[in-house]
N, C-alpha and C positions, 0 to 999 in steps of 0.2 A: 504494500500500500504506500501511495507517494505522502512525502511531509504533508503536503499542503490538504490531501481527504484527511488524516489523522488529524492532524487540527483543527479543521474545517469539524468535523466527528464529538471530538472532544469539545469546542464550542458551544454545537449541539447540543451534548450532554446537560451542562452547565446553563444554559439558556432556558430548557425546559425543565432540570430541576427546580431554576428559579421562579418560572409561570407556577410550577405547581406549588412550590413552596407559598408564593403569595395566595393560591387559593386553598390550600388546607391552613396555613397557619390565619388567613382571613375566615377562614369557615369555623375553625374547631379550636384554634388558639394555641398557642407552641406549645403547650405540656401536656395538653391531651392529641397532639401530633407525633404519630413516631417515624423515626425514620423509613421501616417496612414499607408503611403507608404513603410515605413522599415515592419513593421509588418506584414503587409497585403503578401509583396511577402516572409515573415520570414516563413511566415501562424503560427504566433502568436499571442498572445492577446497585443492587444498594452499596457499594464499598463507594459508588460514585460520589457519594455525599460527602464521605471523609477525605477522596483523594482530592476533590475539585475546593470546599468549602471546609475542609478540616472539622468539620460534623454538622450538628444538626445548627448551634448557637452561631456556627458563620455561615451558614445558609441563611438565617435569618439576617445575618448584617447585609448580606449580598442582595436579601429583596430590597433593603433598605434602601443600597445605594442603587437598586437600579430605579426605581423608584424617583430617587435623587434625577439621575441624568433625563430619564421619561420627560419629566415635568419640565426640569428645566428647557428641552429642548421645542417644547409646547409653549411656555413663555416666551423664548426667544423668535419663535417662527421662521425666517428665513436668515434673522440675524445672529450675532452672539448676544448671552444672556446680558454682558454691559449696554445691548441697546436698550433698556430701560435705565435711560437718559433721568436721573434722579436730578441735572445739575439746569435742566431746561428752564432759560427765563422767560417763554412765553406761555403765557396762562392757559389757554387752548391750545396749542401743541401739547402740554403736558397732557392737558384731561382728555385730549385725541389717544396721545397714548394709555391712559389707562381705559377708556373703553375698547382698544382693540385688543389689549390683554384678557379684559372679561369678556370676548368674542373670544378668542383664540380659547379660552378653559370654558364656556361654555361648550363649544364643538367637541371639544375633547370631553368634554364629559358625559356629555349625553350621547354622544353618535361613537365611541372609540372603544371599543372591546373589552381592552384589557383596564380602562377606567373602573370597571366595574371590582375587578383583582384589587386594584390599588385601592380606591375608597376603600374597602370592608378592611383591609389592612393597615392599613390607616388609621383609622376608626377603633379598630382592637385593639394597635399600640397606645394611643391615647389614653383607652379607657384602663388600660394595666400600663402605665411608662414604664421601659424599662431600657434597655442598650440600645434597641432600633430605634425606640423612640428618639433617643436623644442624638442618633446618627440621622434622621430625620428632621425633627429638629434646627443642628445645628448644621446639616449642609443644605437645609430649603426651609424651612417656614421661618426662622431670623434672619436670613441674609434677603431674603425676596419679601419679607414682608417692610424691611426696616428700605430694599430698595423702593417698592410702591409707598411705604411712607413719604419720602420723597420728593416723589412725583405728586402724588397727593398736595401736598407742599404748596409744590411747583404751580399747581391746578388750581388753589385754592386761596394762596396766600398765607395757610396755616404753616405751622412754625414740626418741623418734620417728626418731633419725636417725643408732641405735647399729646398727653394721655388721649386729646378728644381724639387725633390725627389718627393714633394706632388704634383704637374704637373704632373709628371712622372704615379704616381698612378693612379690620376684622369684619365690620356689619357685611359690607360689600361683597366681601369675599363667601362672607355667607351665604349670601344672596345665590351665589353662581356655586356654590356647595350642593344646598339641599337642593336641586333636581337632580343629582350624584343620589344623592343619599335615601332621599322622598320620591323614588322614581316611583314604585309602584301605585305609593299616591296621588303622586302627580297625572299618574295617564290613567288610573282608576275616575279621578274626578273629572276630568278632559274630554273622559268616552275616547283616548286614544287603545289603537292597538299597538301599541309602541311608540319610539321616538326616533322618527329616520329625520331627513335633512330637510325639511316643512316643518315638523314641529320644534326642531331643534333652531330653526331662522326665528319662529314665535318668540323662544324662550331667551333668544339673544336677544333682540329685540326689545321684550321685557325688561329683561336686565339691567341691558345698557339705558334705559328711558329712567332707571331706579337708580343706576348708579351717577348717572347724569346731571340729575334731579337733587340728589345727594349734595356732587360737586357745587352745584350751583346756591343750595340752601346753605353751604360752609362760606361760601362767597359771598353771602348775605343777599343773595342778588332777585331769591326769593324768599317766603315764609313760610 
């Protein structure tokens, strides 16, 4: 077998260990997940998990960071993650950019597959902190949140890293969360039969009218 399928192979490996690891340890929680059970649904050899992630506890860092780069490269969109331009002095270019951020994680949330993996793991690490969390944490939700503080800033005239701003953030951010989170409720009350690229344009749409609406009430410029 030449270098490049054995690597190519062994990538594989590692790639779908980690899809599976985000959906059992999303589903059942790391200590009621055994390794058997990662492998067995991997359809790997279980020695996989020691040779690639030196067990089960860096399997779980490995969703983390991928997790990490997902997201970021979802933020970023065609650019690097620095184009979230924190230092922008025009009021509306900032707040242009922060609604096409909450465009860009709406899309991805509602219409993107593996969205689904990552909330619920997400979601679990939160509700137990523990090492993934805080390699979550501290390579995406403070460095992205404190960058869209920012901008926020930037958008609004508010002072980057006064309590209302990060409030402010979080609310927004919420905002474009729960249809992650509240799908079933969400297309239960709608009468949808899912969420393809029509309802997911509604729900941007929405959003951005709320996060908008936000900016502008921080601006004083409504009530």
């Amino acid at each position: 077998m030449a270098r490049a399928s054995i690597l190519n192979d062994a990538e594989g490996t590692r790639q779908a260990l980690i899809r599976t690891g985000l959906d059992l340890f999303g589903r059942n929680g790391f200590d009621a997940t055994s390794t058997r059970e990662i492998a067995q649904a991997a359809k790997v050899n279980s020695a996989g998990i020691a040779y690639h992630f030196g067990g089960k506890d860096g399997l779980r860092q490995a969703c983390a960071e991928a997790i990490i780069a997902r997201i970021q490269a979802v933020l970023a969109g065609a650019a690097p993650v620095a184009a979230i331009m924190a230092g922008t002095a025009d009021r509306d270019a900032a707040a242009e950019q922060l609604l096409s951020l909450v465009e860009r994680m709406v899309a991805f949330l509602t219409t993107a597959p593996e969205s689904e993996l990552i909330a619920r793991f997400v979601v679990r690490e939160m509700l137990t902190p523990g090492p993934a969390f805080e390699t979550i944490y501290g390579g995406l939700f403070e460095p992205v949140h404190r960058r869209v503080c920012g901008v926020w800033a930037a958008a609004t005239g508010m002072e980057p890293e006064a309590p209302a701003t990060r409030l402010a953030v979080f609310a927004a951010i919420g905002q474009v969360v729960y249809f992650r989170i509240a799908r079933p409720a969400v297309t239960r009350r709608m009468g949808w039969n899912g969420i393809g690229p029509e309802e997911a344009r509604a729900i941007g749409e929405t959003v951005r009218c709320s996060v908008r609406a936000s900016i502008l009430a921080c601006r004083g410029e409504i009530s």
